[in-house]
VOGU-3710 file (C-alpha; in Angstrom, 3 decimals, decimal comma):
1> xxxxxxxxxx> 124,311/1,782/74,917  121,644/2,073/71,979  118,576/4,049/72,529  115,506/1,874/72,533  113,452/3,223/69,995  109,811/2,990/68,409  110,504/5,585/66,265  112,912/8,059/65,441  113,890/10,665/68,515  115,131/14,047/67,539
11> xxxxxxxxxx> 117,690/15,812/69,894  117,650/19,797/69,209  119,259/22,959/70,358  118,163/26,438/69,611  120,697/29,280/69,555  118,221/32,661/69,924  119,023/36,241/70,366  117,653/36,346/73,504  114,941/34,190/76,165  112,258/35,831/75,585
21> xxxxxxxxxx> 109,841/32,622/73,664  107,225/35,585/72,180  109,517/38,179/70,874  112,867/36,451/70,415  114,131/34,699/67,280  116,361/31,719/66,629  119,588/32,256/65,009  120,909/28,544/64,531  119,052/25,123/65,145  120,768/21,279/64,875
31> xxxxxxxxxx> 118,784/18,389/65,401  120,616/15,160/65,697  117,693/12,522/64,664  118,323/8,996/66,555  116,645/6,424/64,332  115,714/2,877/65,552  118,123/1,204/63,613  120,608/2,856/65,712  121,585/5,569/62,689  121,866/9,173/63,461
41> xxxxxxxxxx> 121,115/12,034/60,922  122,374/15,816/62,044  120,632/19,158/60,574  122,556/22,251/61,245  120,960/25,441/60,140  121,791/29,041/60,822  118,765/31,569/60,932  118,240/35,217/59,872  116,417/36,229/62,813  115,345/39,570/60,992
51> xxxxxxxxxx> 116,051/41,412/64,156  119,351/42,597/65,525  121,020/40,088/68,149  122,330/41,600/71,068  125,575/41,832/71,592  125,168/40,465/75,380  123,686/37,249/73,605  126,206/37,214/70,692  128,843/36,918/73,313  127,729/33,856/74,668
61> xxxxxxxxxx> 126,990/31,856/71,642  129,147/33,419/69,107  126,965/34,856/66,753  127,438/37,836/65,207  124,593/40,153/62,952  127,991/39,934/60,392  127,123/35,763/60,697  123,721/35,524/59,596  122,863/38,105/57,445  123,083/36,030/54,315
71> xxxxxxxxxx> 121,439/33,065/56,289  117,683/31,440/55,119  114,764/33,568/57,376  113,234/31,027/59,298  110,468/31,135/56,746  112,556/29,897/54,223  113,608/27,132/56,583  110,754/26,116/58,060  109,542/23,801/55,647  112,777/21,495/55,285
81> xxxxxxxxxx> 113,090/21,752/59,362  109,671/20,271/60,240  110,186/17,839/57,129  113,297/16,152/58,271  111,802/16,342/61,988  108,649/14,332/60,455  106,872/12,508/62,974  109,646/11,956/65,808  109,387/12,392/69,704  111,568/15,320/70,372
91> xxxxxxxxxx> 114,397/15,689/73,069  116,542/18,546/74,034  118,488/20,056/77,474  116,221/22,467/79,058  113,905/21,795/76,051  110,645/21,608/77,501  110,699/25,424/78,137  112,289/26,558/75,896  113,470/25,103/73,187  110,150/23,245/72,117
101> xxxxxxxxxx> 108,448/26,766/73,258  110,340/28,731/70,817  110,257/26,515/68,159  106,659/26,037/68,347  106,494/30,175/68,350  108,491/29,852/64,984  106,554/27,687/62,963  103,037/29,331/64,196  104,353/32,787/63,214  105,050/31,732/59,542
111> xxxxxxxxxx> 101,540/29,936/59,430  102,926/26,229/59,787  100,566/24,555/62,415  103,063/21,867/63,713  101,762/18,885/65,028  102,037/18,072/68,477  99,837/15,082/69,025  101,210/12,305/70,548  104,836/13,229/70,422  106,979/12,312/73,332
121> xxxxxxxxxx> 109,135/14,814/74,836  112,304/13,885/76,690  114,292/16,641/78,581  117,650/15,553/79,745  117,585/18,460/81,934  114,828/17,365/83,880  116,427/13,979/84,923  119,850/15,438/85,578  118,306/18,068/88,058  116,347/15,546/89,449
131> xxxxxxxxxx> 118,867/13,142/89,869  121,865/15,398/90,421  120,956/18,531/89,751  123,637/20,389/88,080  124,436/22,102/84,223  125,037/20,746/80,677  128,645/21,648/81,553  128,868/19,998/84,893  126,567/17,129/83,346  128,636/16,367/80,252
141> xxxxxxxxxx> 132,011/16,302/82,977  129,907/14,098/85,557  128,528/11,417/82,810  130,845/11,310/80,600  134,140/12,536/82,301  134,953/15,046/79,545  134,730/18,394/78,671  132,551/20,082/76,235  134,289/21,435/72,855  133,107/24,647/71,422
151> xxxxxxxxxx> 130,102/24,642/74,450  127,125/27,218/73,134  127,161/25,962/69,727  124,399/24,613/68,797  126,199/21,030/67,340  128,269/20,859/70,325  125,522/21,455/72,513  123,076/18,517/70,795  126,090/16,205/70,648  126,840/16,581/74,259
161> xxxxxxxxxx> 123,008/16,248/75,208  123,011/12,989/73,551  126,172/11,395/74,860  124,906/12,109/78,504  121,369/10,858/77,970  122,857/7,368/76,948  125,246/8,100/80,020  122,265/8,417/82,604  120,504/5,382/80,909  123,615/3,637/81,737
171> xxxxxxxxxx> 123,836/5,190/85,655  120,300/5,082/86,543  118,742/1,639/84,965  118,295/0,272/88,271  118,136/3,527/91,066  115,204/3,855/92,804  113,739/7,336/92,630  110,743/8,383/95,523  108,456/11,263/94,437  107,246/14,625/96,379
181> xxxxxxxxxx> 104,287/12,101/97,688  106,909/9,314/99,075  106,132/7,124/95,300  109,378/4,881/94,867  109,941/3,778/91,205  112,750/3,465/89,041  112,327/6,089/85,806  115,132/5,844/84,093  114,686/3,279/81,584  115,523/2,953/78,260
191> xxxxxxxxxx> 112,141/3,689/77,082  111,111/6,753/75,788  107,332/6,694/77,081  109,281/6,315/80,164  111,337/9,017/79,996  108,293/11,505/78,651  106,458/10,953/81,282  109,860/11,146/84,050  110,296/14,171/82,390  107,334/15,914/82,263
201> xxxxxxxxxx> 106,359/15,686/85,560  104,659/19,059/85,734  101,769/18,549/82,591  101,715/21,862/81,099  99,267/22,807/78,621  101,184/25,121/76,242  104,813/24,502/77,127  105,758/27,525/77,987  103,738/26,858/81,749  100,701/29,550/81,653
211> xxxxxxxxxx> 98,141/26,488/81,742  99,202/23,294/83,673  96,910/19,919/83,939  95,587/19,046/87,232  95,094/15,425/88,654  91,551/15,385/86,746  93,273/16,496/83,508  91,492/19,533/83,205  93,279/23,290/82,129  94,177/24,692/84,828
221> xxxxxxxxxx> 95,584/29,052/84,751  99,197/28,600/86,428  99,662/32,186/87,089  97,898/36,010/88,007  94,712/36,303/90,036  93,391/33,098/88,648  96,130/30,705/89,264  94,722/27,201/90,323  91,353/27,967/88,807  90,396/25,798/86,078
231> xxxxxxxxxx> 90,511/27,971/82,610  86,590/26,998/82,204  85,462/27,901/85,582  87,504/31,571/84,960  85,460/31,793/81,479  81,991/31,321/83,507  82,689/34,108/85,603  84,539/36,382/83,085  84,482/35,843/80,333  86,522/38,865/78,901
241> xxxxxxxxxx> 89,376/36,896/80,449  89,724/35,018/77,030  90,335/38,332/75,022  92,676/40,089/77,538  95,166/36,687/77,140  94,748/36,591/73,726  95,497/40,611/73,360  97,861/40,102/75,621  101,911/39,732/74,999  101,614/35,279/75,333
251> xxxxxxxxxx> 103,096/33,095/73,416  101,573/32,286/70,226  101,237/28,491/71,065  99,730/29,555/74,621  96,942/31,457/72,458  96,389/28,387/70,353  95,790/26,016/72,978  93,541/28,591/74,835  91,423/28,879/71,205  90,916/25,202/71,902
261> xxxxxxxxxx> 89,574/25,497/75,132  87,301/28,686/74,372  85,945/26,520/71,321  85,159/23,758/73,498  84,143/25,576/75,852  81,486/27,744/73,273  80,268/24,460/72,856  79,075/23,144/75,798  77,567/26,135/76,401  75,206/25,765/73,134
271> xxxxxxxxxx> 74,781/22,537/73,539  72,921/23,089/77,221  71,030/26,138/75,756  69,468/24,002/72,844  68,863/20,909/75,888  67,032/23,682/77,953  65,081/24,715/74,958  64,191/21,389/74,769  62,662/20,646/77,790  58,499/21,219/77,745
281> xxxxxxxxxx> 57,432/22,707/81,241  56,116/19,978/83,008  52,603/21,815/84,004  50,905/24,775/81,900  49,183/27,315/83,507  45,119/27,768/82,758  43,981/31,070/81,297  43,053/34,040/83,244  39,481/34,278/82,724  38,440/36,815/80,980
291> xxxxxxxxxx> 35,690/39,276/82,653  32,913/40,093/80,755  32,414/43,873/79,754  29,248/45,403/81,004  27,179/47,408/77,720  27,558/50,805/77,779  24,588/52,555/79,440  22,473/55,298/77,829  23,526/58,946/78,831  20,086/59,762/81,103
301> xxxxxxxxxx> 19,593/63,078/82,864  20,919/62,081/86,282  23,789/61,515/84,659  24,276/64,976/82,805  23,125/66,413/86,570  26,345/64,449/88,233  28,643/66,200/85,407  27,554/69,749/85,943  27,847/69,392/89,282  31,461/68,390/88,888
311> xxx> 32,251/70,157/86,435  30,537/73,732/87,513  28,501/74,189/84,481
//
């Protein structure tokens, strides 16, 4: 089956020395770009992640310190990578938290702000787990009824991701799918607004989950003492909360989209101060009057008689 495409879709797999999106580093990146005349262009990379990998991680995808250590930095990279992404949706196994998370972390930390605006993100993961829920492994032997070659590379990986994605367009074209609230529909279509939005079920805000959309689209804190409060509602109350997330150890991307809501935030808050200034009071108040002072009266003898008499003299 051929992918039906707008514009060009780019599978990717990250290869990192560890999970961690804020303090980890990627060590080898492919993207396989699917282009809507049905061509296919691969990037395969390996990183200097600047950092030591450990040797718990290097075991599972193969990667040695010995590897890389001749490799580009990914600030070297980073320029050709978002260049031959260019302006395509962006798919990936398990990608929507982590793979776009981390990438997104890379590009930020060597000052390149990559766009995000109305790309469409596709995780296979999501509809294998919600229509089988299994692994990459288990998926790649269920859909396509073979095993993975060299599984943990990063090529091998993409490749795989791809085959079963035009698998489950294949299985699931016409299977009716019903929703936590009882909605029937049939999501897997080959479509990729379709897919986005099967995909993405849960709207986060910054990928990596701390801020989630609610039904009314609004920013909503998915985690800590404020989870299920909108983010603005939080900054009425306290507003310190904006500087203890952004001091605190969050993805970069997570700080970036929190900027934009402090920002807008800021603003709305001018923009009723300068309304209330605006408003003229509706009644003003008359002037005290004044009381007249009395004239001093001339000092008489009486008077002098009432001080000494006070006074004892």
């Amino acid at each position: 089956m051929k992918l039906n495409l707008k514009r060009p879709l780019a599978f990717f797999d990250l290869e990192a020395t560890g999970i961690n999106v804020g303090s980890d580093r990627i060590v080898e990146i492919a993207i396989l770009k699917a282009m809507p005349d049905g061509t296919e262009l691969i990037l395969t990379k390996r990183i200097n992640p600047e950092m030591p990998i450990p040797l718990v991680t290097s075991l599972i995808h193969g990667i040695y310190d010995e590897d890389i250590k001749d490799a580009q930095t990914f600030k070297d990279a980073a320029k050709e990578i978002a260049e031959f992404i260019g302006d395509a949706d962006l798919a990936g196994y398990n990608s929507n938290k982590f793979d776009i998370p981390m990438l997104l972390e890379e590009f930020l930390r060597v000052g390149i702000d990559f766009d995000m605006t109305d790309r469409k993100f596709v995780d296979v993961q999501n509809i294998f787990h919600q229509m089988e829920q299994r692994t990459l492994k288990a998926a790649y032997r269920f859909y396509c009824e073979k095993d993975i070659i060299n599984a943990h590379s990063a090529e091998a990986d993409i490749r795989a991701t791809y085959e079963v994605l035009l698998s489950q367009l294949d299985k699931y074209q016409d299977t009716e799918f019903e929703d936590k609230k009882g909605v029937k529909s049939k999501p897997v279509q080959n479509d990729v607004d379709a897919l986005h939005q099967f995909t993405n079920m849960n709207k986060v805000v910054d990928f990596a989950g701390r801020m989630v959309y609610n039904e009314n689209g609004e920013e909503v804190i998915n985690f800590g003492k404020h989870k299920g409060r909108t983010v603005e509602s939080v900054l009425d109350v306290e507003p310190s909360y904006y500087s203890w997330m952004k001091q605190g150890d969050f993805p970069l991307y997570t700080k970036k989209k929190l900027d934009e809501i402090w920002a807008r935030w800021n603003k709305k808050k001018e923009e009723a101060k300068q309304a209330k200034q605006q408003v003229q009071p509706s009644k003003t108040e008359s002037p005290r009057p004044v009381k007249p002072q009395e004239p001093a009266k001339p000092i008489n003898n009486d008077m002098l008689e009432q001080l000494k008499m006070k006074f004892g003299k």
